[in-house]
C-alpha positions as CSV (number, residue, x, y, z in Angstrom):
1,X,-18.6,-20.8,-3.2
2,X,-16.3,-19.4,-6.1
3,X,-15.4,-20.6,-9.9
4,X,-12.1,-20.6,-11.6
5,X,-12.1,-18.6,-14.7
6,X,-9.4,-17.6,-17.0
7,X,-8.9,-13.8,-16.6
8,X,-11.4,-11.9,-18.8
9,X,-11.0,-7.8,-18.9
10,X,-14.1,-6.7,-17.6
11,X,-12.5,-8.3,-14.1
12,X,-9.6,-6.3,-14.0
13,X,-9.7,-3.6,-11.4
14,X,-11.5,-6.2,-9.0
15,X,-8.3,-8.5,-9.7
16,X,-6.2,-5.6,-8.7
17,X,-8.3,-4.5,-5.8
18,X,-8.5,-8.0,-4.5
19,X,-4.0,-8.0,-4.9
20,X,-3.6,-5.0,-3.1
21,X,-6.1,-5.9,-0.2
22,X,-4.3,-9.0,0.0
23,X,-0.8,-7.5,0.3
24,X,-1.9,-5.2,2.5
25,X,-2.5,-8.0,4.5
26,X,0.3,-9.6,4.6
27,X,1.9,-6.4,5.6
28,X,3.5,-5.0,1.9
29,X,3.0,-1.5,1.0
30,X,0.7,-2.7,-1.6
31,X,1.7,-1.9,-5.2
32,X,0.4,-3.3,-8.7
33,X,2.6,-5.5,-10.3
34,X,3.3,-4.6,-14.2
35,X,2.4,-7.9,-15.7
36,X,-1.2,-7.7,-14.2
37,X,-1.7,-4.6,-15.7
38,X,-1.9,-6.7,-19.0
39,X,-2.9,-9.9,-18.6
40,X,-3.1,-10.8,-22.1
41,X,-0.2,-9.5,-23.2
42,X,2.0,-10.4,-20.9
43,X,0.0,-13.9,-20.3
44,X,-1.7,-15.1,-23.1
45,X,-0.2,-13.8,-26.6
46,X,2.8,-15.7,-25.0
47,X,1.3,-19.3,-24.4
48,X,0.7,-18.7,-20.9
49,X,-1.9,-18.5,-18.7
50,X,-4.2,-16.5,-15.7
51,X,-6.3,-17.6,-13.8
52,X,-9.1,-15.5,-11.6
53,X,-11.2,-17.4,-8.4
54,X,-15.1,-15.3,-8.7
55,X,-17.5,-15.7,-5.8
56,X,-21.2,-15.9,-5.9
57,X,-21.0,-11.9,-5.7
58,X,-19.4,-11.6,-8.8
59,X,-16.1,-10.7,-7.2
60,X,-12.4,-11.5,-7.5
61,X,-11.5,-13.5,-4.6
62,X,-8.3,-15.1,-5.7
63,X,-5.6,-15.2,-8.5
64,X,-2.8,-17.5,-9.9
65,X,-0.8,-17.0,-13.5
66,X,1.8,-19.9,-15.1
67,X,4.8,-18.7,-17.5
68,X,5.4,-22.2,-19.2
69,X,9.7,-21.1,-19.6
70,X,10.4,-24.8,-21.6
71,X,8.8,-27.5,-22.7
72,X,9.2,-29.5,-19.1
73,X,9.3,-26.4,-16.6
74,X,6.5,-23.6,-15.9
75,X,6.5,-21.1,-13.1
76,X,4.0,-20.1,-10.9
77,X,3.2,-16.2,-10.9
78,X,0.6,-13.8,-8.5
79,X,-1.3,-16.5,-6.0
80,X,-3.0,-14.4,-4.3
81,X,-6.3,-15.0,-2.4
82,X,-8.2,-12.7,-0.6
83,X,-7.5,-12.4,3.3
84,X,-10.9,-13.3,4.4
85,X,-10.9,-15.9,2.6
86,X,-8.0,-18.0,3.5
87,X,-8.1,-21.5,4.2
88,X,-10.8,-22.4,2.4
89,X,-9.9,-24.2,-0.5
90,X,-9.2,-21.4,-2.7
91,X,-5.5,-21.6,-3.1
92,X,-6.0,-25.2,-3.6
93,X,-8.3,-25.0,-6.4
94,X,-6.1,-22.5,-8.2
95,X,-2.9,-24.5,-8.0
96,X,-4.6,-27.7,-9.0
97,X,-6.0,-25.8,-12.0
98,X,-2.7,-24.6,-12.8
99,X,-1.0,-27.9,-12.2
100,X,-4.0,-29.5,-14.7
101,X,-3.5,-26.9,-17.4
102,X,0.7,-27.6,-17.3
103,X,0.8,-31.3,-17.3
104,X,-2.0,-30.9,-20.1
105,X,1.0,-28.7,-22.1
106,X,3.6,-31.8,-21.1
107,X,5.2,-29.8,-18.5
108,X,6.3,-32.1,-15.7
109,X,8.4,-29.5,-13.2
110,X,6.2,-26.6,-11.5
111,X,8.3,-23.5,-10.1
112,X,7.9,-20.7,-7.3
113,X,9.8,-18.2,-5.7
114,X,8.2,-16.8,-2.0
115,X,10.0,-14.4,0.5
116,X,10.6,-15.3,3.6
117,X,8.1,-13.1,5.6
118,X,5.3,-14.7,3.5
119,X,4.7,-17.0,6.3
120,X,1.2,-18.3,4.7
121,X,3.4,-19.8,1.4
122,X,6.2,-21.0,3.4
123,X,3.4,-23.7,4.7
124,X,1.0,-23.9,2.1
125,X,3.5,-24.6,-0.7
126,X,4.9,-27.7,1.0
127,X,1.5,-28.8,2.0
128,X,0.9,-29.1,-1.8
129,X,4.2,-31.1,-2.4
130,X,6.9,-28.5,-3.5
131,X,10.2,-28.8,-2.0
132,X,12.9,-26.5,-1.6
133,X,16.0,-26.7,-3.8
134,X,17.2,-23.1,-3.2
135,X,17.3,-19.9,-0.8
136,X,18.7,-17.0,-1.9
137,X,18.7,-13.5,-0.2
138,X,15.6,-14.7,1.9
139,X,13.7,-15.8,-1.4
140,X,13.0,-19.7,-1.3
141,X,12.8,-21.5,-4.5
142,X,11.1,-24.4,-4.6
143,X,10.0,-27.0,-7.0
144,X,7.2,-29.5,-7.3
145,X,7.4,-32.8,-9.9
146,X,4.2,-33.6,-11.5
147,X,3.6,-37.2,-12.4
């Protein structure tokens, strides 16, 4: 089992632990990402929000952040769920919190951008009811209407 918190400090390294182990798996060289290495700043003192999936072990297990860009689009940032744990909910119950926490802020289009070779989000995205209405450079864009 696992909760969805919003990010809290003390998780921080896990959350980065729990990023790399999951780019590793998808075969990046795994590097850090510069927003996560600020959560606050570069999530919450501008309206935003971040998200962290913690099992029963008191682990990070999964991720998802939002950049609300206007007052009817966001943008999804960092889903990332650990590899063993994959296809079990968890990316579900992120996005759903996500979508929840921007329809609650009156934002009615949802954003993402996912490379071609990450084969996992070129499924799971349209299995949650985004559709593509761009591909640049082998970087789909895709967008999902909330009603």
């Amino acid at each position: 089992m696992f909760q969805i918190i919003p990010f809290e400090s003390s998780y921080r390294d896990d959350m980065i632990f729990c990023l790399l182990s999951a780019k590793d798996a998808l075969g990046r060289i795994p590097r850090i990402n510069e927003d996560l290495l600020d959560i606050s700043k570069n999530y919450f003192d501008k309206g935003n929000m971040f998200w962290l999936a913690i099992d029963d072990n008191n682990r990070v297990v999964g991720m998802l952040g939002v950049n609300i860009i206007s007052s009817n689009e966001a943008w999804l940032r960092r889903l990332y769920v650990k590899p063993t744990l994959k296809r079990n909910g968890l990316g579900r119950a992120l996005l759903t919190t996500a979508e929840n926490y921007v329809r609650q802020n009156g934002v009615a289009t949802l954003h993402t951008r996912t490379a071609a070779d990450y084969h996992e989000a070129s499924k799971f995205y349209p299995a949650q009811g985004f559709v593509e209405i761009g591909n640049q450079n082998g970087i789909s864009h895709r967008v999902k209407y909330l009603t």
